[in-house]
Kinemage of the C-alpha trace (Angstrom):
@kinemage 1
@onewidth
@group {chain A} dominant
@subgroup {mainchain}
@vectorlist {calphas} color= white
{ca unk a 1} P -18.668 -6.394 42.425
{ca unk a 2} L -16.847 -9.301 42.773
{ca unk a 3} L -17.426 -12.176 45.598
{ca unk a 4} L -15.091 -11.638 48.365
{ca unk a 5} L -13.278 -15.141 50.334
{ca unk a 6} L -15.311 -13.650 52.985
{ca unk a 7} L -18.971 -14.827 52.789
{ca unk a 8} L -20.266 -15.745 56.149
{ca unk a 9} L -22.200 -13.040 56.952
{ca unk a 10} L -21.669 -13.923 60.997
{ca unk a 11} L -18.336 -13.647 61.001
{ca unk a 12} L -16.969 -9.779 60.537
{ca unk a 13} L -13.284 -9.933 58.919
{ca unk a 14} L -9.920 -8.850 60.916
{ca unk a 15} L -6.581 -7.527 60.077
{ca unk a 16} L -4.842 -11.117 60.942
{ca unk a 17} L -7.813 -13.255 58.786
{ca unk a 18} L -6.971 -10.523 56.449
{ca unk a 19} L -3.054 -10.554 56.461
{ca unk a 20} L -3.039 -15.155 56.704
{ca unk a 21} L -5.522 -14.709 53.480
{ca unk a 22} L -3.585 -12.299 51.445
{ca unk a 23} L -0.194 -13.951 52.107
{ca unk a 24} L 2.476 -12.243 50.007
{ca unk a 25} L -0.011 -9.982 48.765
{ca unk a 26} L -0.306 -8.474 51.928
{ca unk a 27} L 2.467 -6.206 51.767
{ca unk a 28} L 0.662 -4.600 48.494
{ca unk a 29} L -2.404 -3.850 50.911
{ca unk a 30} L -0.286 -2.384 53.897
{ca unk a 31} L 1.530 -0.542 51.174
{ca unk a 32} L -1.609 1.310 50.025
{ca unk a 33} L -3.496 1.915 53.154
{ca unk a 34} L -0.181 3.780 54.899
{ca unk a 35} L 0.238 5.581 51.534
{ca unk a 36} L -3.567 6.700 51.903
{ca unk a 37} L -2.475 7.520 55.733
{ca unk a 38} L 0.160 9.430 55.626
{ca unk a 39} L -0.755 11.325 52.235
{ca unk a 40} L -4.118 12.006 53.010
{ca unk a 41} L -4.987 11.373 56.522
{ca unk a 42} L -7.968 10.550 58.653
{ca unk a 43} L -8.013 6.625 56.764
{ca unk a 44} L -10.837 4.843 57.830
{ca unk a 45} L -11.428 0.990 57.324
{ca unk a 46} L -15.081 -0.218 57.116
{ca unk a 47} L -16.004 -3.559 56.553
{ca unk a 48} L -19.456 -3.901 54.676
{ca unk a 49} L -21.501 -7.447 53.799
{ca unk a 50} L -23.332 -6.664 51.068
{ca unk a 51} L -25.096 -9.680 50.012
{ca unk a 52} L -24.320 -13.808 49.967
{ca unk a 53} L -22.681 -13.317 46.504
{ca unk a 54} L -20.529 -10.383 47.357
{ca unk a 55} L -19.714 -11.192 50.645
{ca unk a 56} L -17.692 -8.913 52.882
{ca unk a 57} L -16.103 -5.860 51.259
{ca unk a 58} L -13.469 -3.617 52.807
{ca unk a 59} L -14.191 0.456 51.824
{ca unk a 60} L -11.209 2.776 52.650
{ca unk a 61} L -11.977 6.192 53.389
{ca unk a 62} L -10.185 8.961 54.104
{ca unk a 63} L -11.655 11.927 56.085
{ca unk a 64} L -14.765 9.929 54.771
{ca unk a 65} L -14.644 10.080 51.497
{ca unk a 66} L -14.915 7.127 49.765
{ca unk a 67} L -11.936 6.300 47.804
{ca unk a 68} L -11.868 2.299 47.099
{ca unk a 69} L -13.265 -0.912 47.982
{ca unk a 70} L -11.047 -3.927 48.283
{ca unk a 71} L -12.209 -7.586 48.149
{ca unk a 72} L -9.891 -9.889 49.567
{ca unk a 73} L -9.465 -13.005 47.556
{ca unk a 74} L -7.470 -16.121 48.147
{ca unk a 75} L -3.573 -15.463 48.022
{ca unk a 76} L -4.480 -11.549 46.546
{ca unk a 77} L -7.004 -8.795 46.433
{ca unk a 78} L -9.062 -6.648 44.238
{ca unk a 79} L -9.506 -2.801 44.592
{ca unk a 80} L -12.541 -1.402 42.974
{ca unk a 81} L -12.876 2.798 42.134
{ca unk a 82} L -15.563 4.374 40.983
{ca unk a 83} L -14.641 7.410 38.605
{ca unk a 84} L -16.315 10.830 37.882
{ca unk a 85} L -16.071 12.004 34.501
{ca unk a 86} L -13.300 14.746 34.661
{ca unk a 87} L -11.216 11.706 36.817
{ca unk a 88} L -11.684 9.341 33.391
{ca unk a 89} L -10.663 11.750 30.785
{ca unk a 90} L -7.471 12.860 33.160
{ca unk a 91} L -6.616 8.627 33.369
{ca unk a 92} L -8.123 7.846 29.916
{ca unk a 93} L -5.349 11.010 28.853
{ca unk a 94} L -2.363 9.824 30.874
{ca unk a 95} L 0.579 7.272 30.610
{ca unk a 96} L -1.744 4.921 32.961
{ca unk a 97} L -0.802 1.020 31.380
{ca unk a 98} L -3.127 0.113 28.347
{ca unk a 99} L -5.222 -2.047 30.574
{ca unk a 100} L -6.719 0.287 33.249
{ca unk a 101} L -7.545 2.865 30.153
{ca unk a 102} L -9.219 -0.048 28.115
{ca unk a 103} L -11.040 -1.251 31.768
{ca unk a 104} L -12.159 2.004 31.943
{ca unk a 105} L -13.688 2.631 29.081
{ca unk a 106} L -15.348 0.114 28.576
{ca unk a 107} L -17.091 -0.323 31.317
{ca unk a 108} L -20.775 0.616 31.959
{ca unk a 109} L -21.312 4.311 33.036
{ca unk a 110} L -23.342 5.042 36.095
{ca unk a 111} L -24.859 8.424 37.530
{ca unk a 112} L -21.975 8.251 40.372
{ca unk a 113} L -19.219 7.210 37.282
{ca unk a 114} L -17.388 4.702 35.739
{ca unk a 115} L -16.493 1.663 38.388
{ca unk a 116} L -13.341 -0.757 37.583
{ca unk a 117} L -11.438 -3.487 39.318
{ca unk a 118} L -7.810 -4.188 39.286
{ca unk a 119} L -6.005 -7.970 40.702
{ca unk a 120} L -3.205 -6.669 42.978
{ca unk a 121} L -0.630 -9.118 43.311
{ca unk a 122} L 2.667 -7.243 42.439
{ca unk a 123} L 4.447 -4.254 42.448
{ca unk a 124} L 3.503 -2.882 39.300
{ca unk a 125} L -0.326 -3.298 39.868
{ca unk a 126} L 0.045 -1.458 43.605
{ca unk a 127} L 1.896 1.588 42.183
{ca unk a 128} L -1.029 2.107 39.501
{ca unk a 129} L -3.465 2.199 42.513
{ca unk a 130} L -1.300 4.803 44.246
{ca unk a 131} L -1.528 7.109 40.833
{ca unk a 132} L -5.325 5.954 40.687
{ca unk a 133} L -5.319 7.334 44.333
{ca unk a 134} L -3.973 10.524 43.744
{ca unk a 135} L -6.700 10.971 41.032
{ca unk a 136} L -9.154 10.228 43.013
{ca unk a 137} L -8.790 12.618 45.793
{ca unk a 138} L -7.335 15.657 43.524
């Protein structure tokens, strides 16, 4: 996964360290969690350090399930999803934008699925998340 701004393993992370380091990209972050709220319910955010090069990763959850990590970067933030087979034919088979199908596929399967990352730092980018969402927990 990739390094997270966050890498001192003494300090845990907050919603204001989180919302000065995101800046405008913010809005793309509070956009998905309350989607994941009021969708799904139960959201859950758990911040995790798991190692000096990774540094402090946020996993949302809902009703715990696992549904994506994000690692804040400077100015914008990654989400990372891990998906089961039957989830990557459905997005590999859908009108998902050329670059999530070719992420997906060509990236290294794992027992627990396929696991891709996607820059958020507009609109476009946050509404694919929201369909990659709804995949996720059908």
């Amino acid at each position: 996964m990739s390094a997270s701004i966050y890498t001192d393993k003494l300090i845990l992370p907050n919603e204001l360290m989180l919302k000065n380091d995101l800046s405008e990209s913010y809005k793309f972050f509070d956009k998905i969690t309350r989607y994941l709220d009021v969708k799904y319910g139960g959201l859950s955010q758990i911040w995790k350090f798991y190692n000096q090069k990774s540094g402090w990763i946020l996993k949302l959850l809902t009703k715990d399930k696992n549904v994506l990590f994000v690692i804040p970067c400077e100015g914008y933030f990654k989400v990372a999803f891990t998906f089961g087979e039957k989830a990557t034919n459905l997005i590999l088979n859908s009108d998902f934008s050329d670059f999530i199908k070719k992420e997906l596929s060509n990236t290294k399967k794992f027992a627990e699925g396929r696991t891709i990352q996607i820059e958020i730092n507009k609109d476009f980018d946050c509404d694919e998340v929201l369909k990659l969402i709804d995949i996720k927990l059908k």
